[in-house]
N, C-alpha and C positions, 0 to 999 in steps of 0.2 A: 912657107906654110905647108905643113902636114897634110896630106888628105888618108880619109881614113879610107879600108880598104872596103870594097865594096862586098856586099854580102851576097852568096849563090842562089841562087834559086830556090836550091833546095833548103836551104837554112832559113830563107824568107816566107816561106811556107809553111817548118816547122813550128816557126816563130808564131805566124799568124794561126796555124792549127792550136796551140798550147793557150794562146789568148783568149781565142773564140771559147776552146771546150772551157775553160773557167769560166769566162760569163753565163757557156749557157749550164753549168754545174749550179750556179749561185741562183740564174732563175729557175733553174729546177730546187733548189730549196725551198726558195721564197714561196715558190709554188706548193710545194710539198706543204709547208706549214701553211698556210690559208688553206686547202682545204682539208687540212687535218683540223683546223679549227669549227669549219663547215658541215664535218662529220658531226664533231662531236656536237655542237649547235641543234642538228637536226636526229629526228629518232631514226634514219637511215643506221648509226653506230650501235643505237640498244637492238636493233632486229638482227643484225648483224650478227652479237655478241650471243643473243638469242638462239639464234638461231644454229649457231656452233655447240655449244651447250647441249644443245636438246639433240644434235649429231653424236655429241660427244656420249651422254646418257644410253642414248639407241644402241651405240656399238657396243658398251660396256657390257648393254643388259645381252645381246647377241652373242659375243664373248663368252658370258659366261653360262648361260644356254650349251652353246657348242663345248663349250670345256665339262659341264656335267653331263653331257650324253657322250664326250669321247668316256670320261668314267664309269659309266654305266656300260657302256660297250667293253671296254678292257676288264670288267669285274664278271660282265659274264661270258665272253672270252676264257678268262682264266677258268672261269667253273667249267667251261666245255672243253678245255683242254687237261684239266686233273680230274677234269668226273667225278666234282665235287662241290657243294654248293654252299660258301663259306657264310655268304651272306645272308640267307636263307635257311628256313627251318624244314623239315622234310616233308611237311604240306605245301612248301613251295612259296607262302607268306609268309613275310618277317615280324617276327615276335613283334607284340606293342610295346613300346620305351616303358622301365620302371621308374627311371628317375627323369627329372628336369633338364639334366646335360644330355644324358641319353636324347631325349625326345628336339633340344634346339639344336643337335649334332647331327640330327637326322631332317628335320624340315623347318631347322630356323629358328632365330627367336622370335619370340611372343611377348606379347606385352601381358602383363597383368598375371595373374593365376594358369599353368598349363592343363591343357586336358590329359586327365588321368587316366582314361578309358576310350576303347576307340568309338564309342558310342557319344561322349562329350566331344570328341574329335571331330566327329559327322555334325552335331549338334553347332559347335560352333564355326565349323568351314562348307560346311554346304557338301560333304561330299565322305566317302569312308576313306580311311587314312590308305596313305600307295596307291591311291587310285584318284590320281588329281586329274579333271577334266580336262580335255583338249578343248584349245580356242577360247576366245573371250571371257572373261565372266565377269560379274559385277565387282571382283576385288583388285581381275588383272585383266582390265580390257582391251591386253595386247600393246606393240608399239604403234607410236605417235610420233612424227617429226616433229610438227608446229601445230600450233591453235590455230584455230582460223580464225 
């Protein structure tokens, strides 16, 4: 009779290492998918997704915040270094839009009919045009993480 060769220590260990971590790999799945199922079951996953969302919104609107005052900064930068004022008329206020691109090139589009005048302008934003409030106002009441 044959006997087989007996295995080392360290091969017995390997063995039992490689076993173990597959069992505990399978209940960490089993795992995983119960309460992945648990999430979704309960509104813990919509507040969640919610709540990434309204992170995601916040940065964008911060974003582009800082991206139009680095623009504003480099435009008159440049005017203070040619000593000249491209954007600007020589009262120092910029002309008011003649046409409809002009005017959504400059603060956006609008819905419906644009104001034609910077007096319709005031009329329908609460405010004379290049001179938009600082801080809250009834149309931009600033950022918001979450509802309460």
């Amino acid at each position: 009779m044959t006997e087989k060769p007996r295995k080392t220590q360290l091969e017995e260990a390997m063995g039992s290492l490689t076993k173990n971590l597959g069992r505990a790999a399978k209940v960490a799945g089993i795992a995983g998918r119960a309460i992945g199922r648990e999430v979704k079951k309960s509104a813990v996953g919509k507040t969640i997704e919610d709540g990434g969302r309204e992170v995601l919104r916040a940065g964008t609107n911060v974003a582009t915040r800082f991206g139009a005052g680095l623009q504003s900064l480099g435009t008159r930068l440049d005017d203070a270094v040619t000593g000249s004022s491209s954007s600007a008329s020589a009262s120092g206020k910029k002309e008011y839009p003649k046409s409809r691109e002009e005017f959504e090139e400059r603060y956006g589009e609008v819905d419906g009919d644009w104001p034609r005048t910077p007096q319709d302008f005031e009329k329908r934003f609460g405010f004379p045009p290049g001179d938009k409030p600082v801080g809250p106002t009834k149309k931009d009441p600033g950022f918001r993480i979450a509802k309460d």
